[in-house]
VODO-302259 format. One record per residue (C-alpha): y, z, x; residue in three letters. Coordinates in steps of 0.05 Angstrom, whole numbers, plus 5000, padded with zeros to 4 digits. Last residue first. Layout:
// VODO-302259
YZXALA...
***
This chain:
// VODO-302259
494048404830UNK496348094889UNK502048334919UNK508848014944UNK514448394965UNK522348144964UNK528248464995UNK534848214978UNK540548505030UNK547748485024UNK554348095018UNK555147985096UNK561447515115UNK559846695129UNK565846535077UNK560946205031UNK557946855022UNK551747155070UNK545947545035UNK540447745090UNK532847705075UNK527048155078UNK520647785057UNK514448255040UNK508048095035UNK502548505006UNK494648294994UNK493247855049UNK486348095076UNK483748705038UNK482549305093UNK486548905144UNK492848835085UNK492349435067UNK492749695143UNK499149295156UNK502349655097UNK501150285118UNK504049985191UNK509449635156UNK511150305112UNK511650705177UNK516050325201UNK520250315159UNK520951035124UNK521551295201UNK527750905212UNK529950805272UNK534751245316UNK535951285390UNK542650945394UNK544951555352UNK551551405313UNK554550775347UNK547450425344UNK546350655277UNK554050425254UNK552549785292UNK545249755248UNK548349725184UNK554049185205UNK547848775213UNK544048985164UNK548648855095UNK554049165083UNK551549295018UNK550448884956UNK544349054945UNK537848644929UNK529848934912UNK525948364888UNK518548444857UNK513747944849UNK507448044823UNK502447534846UNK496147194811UNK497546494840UNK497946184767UNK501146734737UNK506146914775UNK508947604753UNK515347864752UNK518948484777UNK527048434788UNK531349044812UNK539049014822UNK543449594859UNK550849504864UNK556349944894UNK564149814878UNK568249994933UNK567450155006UNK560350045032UNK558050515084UNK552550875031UNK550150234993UNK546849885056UNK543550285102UNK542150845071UNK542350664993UNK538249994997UNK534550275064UNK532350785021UNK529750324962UNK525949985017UNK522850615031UNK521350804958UNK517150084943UNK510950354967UNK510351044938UNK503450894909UNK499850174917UNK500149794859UNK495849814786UNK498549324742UNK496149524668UNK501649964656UNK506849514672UNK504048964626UNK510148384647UNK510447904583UNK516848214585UNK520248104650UNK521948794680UNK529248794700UNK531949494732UNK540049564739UNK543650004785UNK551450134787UNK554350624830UNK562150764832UNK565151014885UNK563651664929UNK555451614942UNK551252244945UNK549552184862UNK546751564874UNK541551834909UNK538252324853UNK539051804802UNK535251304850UNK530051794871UNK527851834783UNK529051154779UNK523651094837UNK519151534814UNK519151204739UNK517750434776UNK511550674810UNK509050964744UNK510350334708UNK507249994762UNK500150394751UNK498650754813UNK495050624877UNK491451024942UNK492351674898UNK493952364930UNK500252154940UNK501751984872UNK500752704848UNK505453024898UNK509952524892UNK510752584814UNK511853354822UNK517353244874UNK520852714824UNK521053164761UNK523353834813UNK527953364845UNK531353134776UNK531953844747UNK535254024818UNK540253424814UNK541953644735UNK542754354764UNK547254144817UNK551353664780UNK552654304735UNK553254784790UNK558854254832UNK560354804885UNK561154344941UNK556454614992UNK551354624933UNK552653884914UNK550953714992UNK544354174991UNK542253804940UNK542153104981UNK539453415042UNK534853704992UNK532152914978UNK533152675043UNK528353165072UNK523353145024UNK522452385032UNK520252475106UNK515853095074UNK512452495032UNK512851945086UNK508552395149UNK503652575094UNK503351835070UNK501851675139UNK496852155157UNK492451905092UNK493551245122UNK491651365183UNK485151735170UNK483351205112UNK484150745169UNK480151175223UNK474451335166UNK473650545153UNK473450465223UNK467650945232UNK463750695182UNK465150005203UNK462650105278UNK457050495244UNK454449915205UNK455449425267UNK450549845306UNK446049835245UNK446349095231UNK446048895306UNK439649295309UNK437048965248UNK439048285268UNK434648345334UNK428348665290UNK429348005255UNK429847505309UNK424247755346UNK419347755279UNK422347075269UNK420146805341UNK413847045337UNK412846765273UNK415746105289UNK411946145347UNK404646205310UNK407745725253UNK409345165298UNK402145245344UNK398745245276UNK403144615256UNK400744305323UNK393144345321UNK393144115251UNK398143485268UNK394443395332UNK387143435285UNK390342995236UNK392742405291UNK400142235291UNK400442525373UNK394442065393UNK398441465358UNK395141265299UNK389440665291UNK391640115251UNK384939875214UNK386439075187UNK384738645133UNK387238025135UNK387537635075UNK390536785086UNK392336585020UNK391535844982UNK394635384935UNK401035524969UNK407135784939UNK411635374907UNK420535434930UNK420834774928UNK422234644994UNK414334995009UNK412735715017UNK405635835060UNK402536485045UNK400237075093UNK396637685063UNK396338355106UNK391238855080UNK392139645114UNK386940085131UNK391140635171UNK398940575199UNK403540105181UNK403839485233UNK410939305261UNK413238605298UNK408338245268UNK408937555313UNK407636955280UNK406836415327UNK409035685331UNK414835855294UNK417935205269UNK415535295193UNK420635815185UNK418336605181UNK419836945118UNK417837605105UNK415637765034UNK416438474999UNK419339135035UNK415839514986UNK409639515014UNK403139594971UNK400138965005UNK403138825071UNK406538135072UNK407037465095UNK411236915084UNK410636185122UNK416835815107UNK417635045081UNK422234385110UNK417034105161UNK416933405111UNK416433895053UNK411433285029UNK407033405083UNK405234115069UNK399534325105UNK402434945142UNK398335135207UNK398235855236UNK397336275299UNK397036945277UNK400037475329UNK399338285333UNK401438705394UNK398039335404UNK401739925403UNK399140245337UNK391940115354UNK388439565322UNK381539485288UNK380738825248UNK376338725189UNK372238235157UNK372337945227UNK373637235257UNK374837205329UNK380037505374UNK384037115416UNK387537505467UNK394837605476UNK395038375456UNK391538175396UNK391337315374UNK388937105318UNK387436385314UNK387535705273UNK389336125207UNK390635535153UNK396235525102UNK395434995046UNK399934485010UNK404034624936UNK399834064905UNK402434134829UNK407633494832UNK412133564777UNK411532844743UNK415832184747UNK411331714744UNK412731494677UNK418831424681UNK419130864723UNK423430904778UNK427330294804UNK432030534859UNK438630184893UNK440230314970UNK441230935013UNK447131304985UNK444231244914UNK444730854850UNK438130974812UNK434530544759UNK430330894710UNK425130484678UNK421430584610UNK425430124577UNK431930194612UNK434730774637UNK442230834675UNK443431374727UNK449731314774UNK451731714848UNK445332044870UNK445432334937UNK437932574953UNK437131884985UNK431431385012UNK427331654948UNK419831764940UNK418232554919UNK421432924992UNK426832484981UNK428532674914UNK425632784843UNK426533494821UNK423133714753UNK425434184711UNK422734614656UNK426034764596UNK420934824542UNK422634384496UNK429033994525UNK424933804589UNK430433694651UNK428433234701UNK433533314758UNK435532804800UNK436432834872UNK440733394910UNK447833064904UNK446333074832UNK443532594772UNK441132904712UNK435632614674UNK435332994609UNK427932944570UNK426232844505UNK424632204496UNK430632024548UNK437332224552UNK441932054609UNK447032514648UNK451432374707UNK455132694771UNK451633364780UNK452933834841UNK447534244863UNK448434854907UNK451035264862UNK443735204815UNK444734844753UNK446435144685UNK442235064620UNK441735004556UNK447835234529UNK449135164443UNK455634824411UNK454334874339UNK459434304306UNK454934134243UNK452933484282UNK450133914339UNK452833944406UNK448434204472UNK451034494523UNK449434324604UNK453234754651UNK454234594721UNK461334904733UNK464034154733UNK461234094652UNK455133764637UNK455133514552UNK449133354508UNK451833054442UNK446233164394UNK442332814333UNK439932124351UNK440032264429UNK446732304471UNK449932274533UNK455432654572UNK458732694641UNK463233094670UNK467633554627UNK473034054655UNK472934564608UNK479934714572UNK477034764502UNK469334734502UNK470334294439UNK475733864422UNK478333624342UNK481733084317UNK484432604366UNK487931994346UNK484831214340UNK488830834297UNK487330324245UNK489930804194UNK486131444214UNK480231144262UNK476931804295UNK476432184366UNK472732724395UNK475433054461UNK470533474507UNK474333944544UNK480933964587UNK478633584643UNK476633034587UNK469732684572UNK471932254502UNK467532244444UNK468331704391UNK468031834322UNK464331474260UNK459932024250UNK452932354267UNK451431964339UNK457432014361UNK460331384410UNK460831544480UNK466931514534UNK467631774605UNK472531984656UNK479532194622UNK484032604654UNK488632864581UNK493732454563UNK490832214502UNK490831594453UNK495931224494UNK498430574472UNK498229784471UNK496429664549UNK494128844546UNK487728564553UNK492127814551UNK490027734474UNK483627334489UNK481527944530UNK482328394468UNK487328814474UNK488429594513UNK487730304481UNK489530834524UNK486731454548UNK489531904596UNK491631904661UNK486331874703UNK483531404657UNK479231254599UNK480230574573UNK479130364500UNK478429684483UNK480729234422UNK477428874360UNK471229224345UNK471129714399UNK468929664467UNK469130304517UNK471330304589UNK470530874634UNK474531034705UNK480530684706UNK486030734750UNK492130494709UNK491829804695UNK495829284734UNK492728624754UNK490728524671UNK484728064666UNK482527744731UNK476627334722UNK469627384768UNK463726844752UNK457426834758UNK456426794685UNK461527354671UNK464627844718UNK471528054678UNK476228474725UNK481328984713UNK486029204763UNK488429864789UNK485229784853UNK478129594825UNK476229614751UNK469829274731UNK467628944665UNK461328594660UNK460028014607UNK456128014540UNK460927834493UNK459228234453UNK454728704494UNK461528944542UNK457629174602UNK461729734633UNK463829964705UNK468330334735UNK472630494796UNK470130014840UNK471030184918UNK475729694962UNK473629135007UNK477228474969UNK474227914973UNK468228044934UNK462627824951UNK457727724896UNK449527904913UNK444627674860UNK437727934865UNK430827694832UNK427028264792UNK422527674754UNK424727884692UNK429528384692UNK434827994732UNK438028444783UNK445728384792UNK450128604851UNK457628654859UNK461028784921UNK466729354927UNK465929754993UNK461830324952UNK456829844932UNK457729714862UNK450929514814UNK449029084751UNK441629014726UNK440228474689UNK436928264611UNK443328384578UNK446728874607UNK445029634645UNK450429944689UNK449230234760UNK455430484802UNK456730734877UNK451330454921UNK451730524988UNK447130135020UNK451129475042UNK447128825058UNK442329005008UNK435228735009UNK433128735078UNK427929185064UNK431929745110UNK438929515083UNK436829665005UNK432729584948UNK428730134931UNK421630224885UNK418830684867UNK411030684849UNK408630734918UNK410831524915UNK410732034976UNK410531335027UNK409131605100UNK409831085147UNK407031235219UNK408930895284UNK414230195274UNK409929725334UNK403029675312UNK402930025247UNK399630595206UNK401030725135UNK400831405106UNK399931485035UNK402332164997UNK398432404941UNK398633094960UNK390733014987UNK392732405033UNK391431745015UNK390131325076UNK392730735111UNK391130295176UNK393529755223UNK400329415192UNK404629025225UNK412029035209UNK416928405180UNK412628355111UNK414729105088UNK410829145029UNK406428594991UNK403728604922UNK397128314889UNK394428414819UNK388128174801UNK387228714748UNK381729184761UNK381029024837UNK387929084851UNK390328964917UNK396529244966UNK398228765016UNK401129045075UNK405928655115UNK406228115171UNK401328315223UNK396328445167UNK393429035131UNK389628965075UNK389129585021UNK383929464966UNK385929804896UNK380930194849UNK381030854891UNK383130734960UNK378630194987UNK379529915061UNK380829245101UNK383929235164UNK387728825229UNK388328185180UNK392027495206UNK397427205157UNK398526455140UNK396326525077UNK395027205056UNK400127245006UNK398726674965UNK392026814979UNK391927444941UNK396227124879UNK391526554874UNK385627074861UNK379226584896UNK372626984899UNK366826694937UNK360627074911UNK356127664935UNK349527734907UNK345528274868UNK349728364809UNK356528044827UNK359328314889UNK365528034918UNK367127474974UNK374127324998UNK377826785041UNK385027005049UNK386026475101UNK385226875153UNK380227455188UNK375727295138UNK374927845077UNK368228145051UNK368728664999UNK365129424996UNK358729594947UNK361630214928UNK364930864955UNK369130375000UNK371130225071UNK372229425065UNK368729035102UNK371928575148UNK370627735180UNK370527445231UNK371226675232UNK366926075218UNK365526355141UNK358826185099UNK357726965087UNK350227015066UNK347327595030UNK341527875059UNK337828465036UNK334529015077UNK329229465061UNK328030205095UNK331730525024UNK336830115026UNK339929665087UNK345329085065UNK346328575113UNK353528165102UNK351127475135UNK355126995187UNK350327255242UNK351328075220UNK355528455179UNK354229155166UNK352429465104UNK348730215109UNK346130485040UNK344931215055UNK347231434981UNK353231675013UNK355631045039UNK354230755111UNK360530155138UNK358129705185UNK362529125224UNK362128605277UNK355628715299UNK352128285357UNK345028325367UNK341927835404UNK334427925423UNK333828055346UNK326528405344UNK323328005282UNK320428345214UNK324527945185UNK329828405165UNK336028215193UNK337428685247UNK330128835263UNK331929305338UNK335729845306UNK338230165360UNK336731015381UNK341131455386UNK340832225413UNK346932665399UNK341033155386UNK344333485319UNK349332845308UNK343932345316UNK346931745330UNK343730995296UNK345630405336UNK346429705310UNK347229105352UNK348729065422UNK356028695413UNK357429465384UNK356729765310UNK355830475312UNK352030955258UNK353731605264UNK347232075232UNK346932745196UNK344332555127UNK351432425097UNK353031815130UNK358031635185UNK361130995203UNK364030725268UNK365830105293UNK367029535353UNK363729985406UNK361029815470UNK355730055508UNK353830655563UNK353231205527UNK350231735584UNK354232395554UNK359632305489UNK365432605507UNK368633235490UNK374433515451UNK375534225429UNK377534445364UNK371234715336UNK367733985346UNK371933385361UNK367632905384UNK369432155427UNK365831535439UNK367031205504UNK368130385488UNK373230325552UNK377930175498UNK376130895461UNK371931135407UNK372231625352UNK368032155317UNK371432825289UNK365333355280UNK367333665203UNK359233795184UNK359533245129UNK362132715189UNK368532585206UNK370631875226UNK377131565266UNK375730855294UNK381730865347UNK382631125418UNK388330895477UNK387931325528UNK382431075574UNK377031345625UNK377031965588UNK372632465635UNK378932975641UNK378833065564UNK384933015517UNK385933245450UNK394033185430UNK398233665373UNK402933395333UNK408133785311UNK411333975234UNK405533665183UNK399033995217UNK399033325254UNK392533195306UNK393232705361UNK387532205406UNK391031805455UNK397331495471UNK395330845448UNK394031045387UNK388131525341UNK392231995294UNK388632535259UNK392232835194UNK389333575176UNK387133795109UNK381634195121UNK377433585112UNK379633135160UNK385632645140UNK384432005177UNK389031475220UNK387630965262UNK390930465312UNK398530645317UNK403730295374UNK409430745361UNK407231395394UNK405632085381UNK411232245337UNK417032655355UNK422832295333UNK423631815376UNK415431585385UNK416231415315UNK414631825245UNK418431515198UNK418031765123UNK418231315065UNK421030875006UNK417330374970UNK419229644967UNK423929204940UNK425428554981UNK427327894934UNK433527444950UNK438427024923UNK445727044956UNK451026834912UNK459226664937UNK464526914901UNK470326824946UNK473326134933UNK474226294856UNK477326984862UNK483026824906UNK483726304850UNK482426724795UNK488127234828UNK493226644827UNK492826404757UNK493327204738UNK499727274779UNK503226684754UNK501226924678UNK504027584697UNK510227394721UNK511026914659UNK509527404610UNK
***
């Protein structure tokens, strides 16, 4: 307690010799710079007029400019005998009228400049009426320019009485639509009508202005604010303390109307007037003013002597900051609301207040440069509570108190009846009463708090959290959570009407939270915006975002973006707090005051003008239709009127009826060149899009007739489908009879191979059948040598059984297996009755197998069957062993059939042939690989067969397995 009461005396004293005061007043309306640096015609600006298409002429020491809102473009003319031109004009036809030093008098007709021939005087003014005459004020008096003849003529009776005035000198004239023309004229304002004049005496020793008005226009002196008005038929000295309070001391350079307010610039400010109220304001004292309009967008553009062109989107907001000399620090991090001020944070720690009343500013320097974490106005006690390093401060009455040196880092506070609650980074916490040493007393949550607000259904408190939206209630004199909505959603800001908790989340989602816990989503913000901060207002959200803040209507949803395009210095909005009918704005660029009701969508979306078309480089004039060939090279050269994009929009164009939709082309492009034209009578429409994403009020339509290439015309198209079809003919007819002759040939060359295979295979199952004869009686003829009659006769019953079936099945190309499989037990009998030992031979037909349904090729399998006994069986000493598997596979459609011995296998077979008759092969063999050779050419693939030799472990020969593949 000690410790920290040491460290507290010593903080107020560090405090106490740094917070210093600084009184000062300088709020004024943000704007657009256009200087000699950034691409603007010059710094050292005379006039300035918006013509009636829309475009803003610039009259300065450089010369004579035009702005089409992204380049300005200068008129010059070889006979200019000076640069420097002012006293801008248009007249009803569009001419531009304006003068230079050297007093030459300039036109602008159909964009080209030219001089006005034989004038030979000076020129102090120019006016223009609406019955086709200039009117120019000069040391000679009055002179009256006819814009048809560019003849003039001077009026010679200046004053009326019927006198020629032998001198003439006119400081001023100004001709209204009704023809009235006022000029001023020896100390008197003369007012012509109708061939009459009227006199109404100016008693001032100075010159003096009229103001450029719709009306009968006011008189000012050059200084000392003096003023005369109209009152019925006479003019009357006019004193409005607040006027010439401001004008004291302060020499005029011009005097015009905009609506109800009179605009006087000065070399120290421009005072903005109010004829309706008496109200008087001056902006930006420290530059000299020269000129201002109101554009068509609503936009005013100031002219000055030495700072170029200010361009002010919205008079009505106001900033404080470094540029009006305001702020010494523009960075603006918080904005609270208290009791009759306005309390701000730069982002380098000093404290600002704004008293309500008579908006005068209080700057506090802190002495220690470090951002503010939070800040709260405390209405009890009505003081300011800021956070800054992990330490609590109290500014009250001027004054700045150290409360508790180490808090956590705070970032909302919130006042209950007898304690505080903190929000922090690292959870919330409930701290004392300042009286009671605003001490930590325990942690509510330990959720990343940011922001507190009490409910406006219940007795609860709401708590932003990175882990939803917390609400919290008093159970036993302690605050404890009780239920959270959008669980685990990382919660930004929230506010609050009489019924609903409105709540942003970091994802850019806005809900909406009803008393009877609906949780409904209104809305969710573009990726590119990021918000910070809501506020409710009469309906409305104000949501403040890196982008500007977004007006959000809760009826019908529609948004509103006010930014720097609309009146700020910054699109980086860091607090929002509303009072009355006033929204104030922290930003990167200084402090705003907006009120609220100004804040409106803006409905002027600018214009798009065609200055030229241009085909094949040359300008082509206007048309209500334009005939092109395919090659020819198509430009438009275009203007975009959309000075509140400030050069940030896109022309689009687009060929009706063409998918492809809108081509954008930035605002830069000087030309836009259509790189492709569709063929035939085609419209083209050309828009202007500006930041907002708004079309323009207006659309360029060009027609245009695209003439086809000489090969894409109908009669070439005509001419060369009959050529097509002529040789396509021709060439068919050729191609056919050609395909015929190849057809027959190739028929015969089949026909006769077909005959040659059936030939050879015929041949070779004569060759196999008396082949098969011979072994067979070789065979009998063996049991008749040795006298065995009853083996004999059995043998001979067998042959005469097997013989017949040959002689059928050789007649047929294929046989049913079961068939195939009878022949060959029948030749097995017969040949196991040659061998010595014992014989044993087993046949295994899988079941499923339908062996009369599976048609083969006849006598195939007999040869290998031979080889079994011949080759195999017949030198083996011992038992003999003869095994026969058929199967089918299914899913590849294949009968299997394996034919293994246990012979000697074909190695040892073929010594003993070698040793025997080196000129011996089997006839069965081979000529069962070519018949089956030709099977497979006639059907591609349909037998296989896979001979292969059975070896034991101990590497000798245990016989031969022979498997064949066909495809049934």
């Amino acid at each position: 307690m000690c410790i920290f009461s040491s460290l507290m005396k010593s903080w107020l004293v560090i405090i106490g010799m740094w917070v210093s005061c600084l009184s000062v007043v300088g709020q004024y309306p943000a704007y657009f710079n256009y200087t000699i640096e950034n691409g603007g015609p010059s710094n050292e600006i005379y006039s300035i007029l918006q013509d009636k298409q829309g475009y803003i002429w610039i009259g300065c020491d450089a010369g004579l400019y035009r702005y089409n809102g992204v380049r300005f473009e200068q008129y010059t003319n070889p006979k200019l005998t000076a640069r420097a031109v002012t006293g801008l004009c248009q007249s009803p036809s569009g001419t531009i009228y304006a003068y230079n030093f050297n007093g030459q008098i300039l036109l602008v007709k159909n964009n080209k400049i030219d001089i006005l021939k034989d004038w030979d005087k000076d020129v102090n003014h120019l006016s223009t009426d609406t019955k086709g005459s200039i009117w120019i004020s000069s040391s000679k008096g009055v002179i009256q320019l006819n814009e048809k003849t560019l003849k003039w003529k001077s009026i010679a009776d200046l004053n009326g009485d019927g006198k020629k005035d032998l001198q003439g000198f006119s400081n001023g004239i100004m001709a209204q639509k009704n023809g009235t023309l006022y000029y001023l004229f020896e100390d008197n304002l003369i007012e012509r009508k109708n061939g009459k004049c009227y006199i109404h005496p100016i008693n001032l020793q100075n010159p003096f202005f009229i103001t450029e008005s719709e009306k009968k226009p006011w008189v000012f002196g050059l200084v000392n604010g003096d003023c005369f008005v109209p009152r019925g038929t006479k003019y009357v000295r006019k004193a409005f303390p607040k006027l010439i309070r401001l004008l004291e001391g302060k020499k005029l350079t011009y005097v015009q109307e905009i609506g109800a307010d009179i605009w006087i610039s000065t070399h120290s400010g421009i005072i903005r007037f109010s004829k309706n109220s008496g109200a008087a304001s001056l902006y930006y004292p420290k530059i000299a003013f020269s000129a201002c309009i109101k554009d068509t967008e609503g936009s005013y553009w100031f002219t000055t002597l030495h700072d170029g062109i200010l361009r002010m989107p919205n008079l009505d907001y106001l900033s404080w900051n470094e540029r009006t000399e305001a702020l010494p620090h523009d960075q603006i991090s918080h904005v609270v609301h208290g009791k009759g001020s306005i309390f701000f944070a730069t982002t380098d720690g000093e404290l600002g207040e704004i008293r309500e009343a008579d908006e005068q500013l209080k700057v506090v320097n802190h002495p220690i440069r470090s951002d503010i974490g939070a800040m709260y106005y405390d209405s009890v006690d009505n003081c300011l509570f800021f956070n800054k390093m992990n330490t609590a401060y109290r500014y009250c009455n001027g004054n700045v108190e150290v409360l508790n040196p180490f808090t956590r880092p705070v970032k909302d506070f919130f006042r209950l009846k007898d304690a505080y609650l903190l929000a922090t980074s690292q959870g919330t916490y409930v701290y004392s009463l300042p009286k009671d040493g605003f001490k930590e007393q325990r942690c509510v949550l330990q959720d990343w708090s940011r922001q507190f607000i009490e409910s406006p259904f219940c007795k609860s408190i709401f708590v932003a959290t990175n882990h939803g939206l917390k609400e919290l209630t008093n159970q036993s004199n302690q605050w404890k959570p009780k239920r959270t909505f959008l669980l685990n959603k990382q919660i930004t800001a929230i506010t609050k009407d009489s019924k609903s908790i409105f709540v942003l989340t970091f994802e850019g989602k806005i809900y909406q939270i009803t008393g009877n816990g609906n949780c409904k989503l209104l809305t969710k913000l573009e990726e590119n915006y990021h918000a910070v901060q809501l506020n409710y207002h009469q309906g409305k959200l104000l949501i403040a975002t890196n982008l500007g803040v977004i007006v959000l209507r809760l009826k019908t949803g529609a948004k509103t973006i006010v930014n720097r395009y609309t009146g700020l210095n910054s699109n980086n909005i860091s607090g929002c707090v509303i009072v009355a009918n006033n929204c104030w704005l922290s930003t990167g660029k200084g402090l705003h005051k907006l009120p609220l009701s100004s804040i409106h969508k803006n409905d002027q979306a600018g214009k798009i003008i065609l200055r030229n078309l241009l085909i094949n480089g040359k300008k082509v004039g206007k048309k209500p239709i334009y005939e092109l060939n395919y090659s020819d090279d198509l430009k438009l050269q275009t203007d975009g009127l959309s000075y509140r994009s400030n050069g940030n929009f896109n022309f689009a164009y687009r060929f009706v009826g063409d998918r492809t939709g809108w081509i954008l082309v930035p605002a830069s492009v000087k030309e836009l060149t259509i790189p492709r034209l569709p063929l035939g009578n085609v419209e083209m429409e050309v828009k202007l899009i500006d930041h907002e994403n708004r079309s323009s009020s207006n659309r360029l339509r060009i027609k245009l007739v695209v003439q086809a290439p000489i090969w894409q015309r109908w009669w070439v198209y005509v001419l060369s489908a009959g050529l097509i079809i002529g040789m396509s003919y021709l060439i068919f007819k050729r191609r056919i009879k050609q395909l015929r002759t190849r057809q027959e040939i190739r028929l015969k060359q089949l026909q006769l191979e077909n005959e040659l295979r059936l030939t050879q295979q015929n041949a070779l199952k004569a060759q196999m059948n008396p082949h098969f004869l011979f072994n067979v009686l070789n065979s009998i003829k063996g049991f008749i040598y040795e006298n065995d009659k009853k083996n004999a006769a059995k043998y001979l019953g067998d042959f005469s059984s097997l013989v017949r079936k040959v002689l059928e099945m050789s007649a047929l190309p294929s046989v049913p297996l079961s068939d195939e499989l009878e022949t060959l037990t029948l030749y097995i009998n017969l040949e196991s009755m040659l061998l010595e030992e014992d014989f044993t031979f087993q046949l295994d037909v899988d079941d499923s197998l339908d062996t009369g349904g599976v048609l083969i090729p006849s006598l195939l399998l007999q040869p290998y069957i031979e080889n079994a006994f011949k080759h195999g069986l017949r030198h083996k000493k011992g038992f003999k062993r003869l095994f026969i598997h058929v199967s089918e596979d299914r899913e590849n459609q294949l009968l299997i059939i394996q034919i293994q011995d246990n012979g000697i296998g074909r190695t040892a077979a073929g010594e003993i042939n070698r040793s025997q008759n080196a000129a011996h092969e089997s006839f069965a063999t081979n000529a069962n690989e070519k018949r089956i050779e030709l099977l497979n050419f006639e059907r591609g693939g349909v037998i296989g067969v896979e001979i292969e030799d059975l070896i034991s472990e101990l590497g000798a020969a245990t016989g031969t397995k022979v498997t064949i593949r066909i495809h049934i």
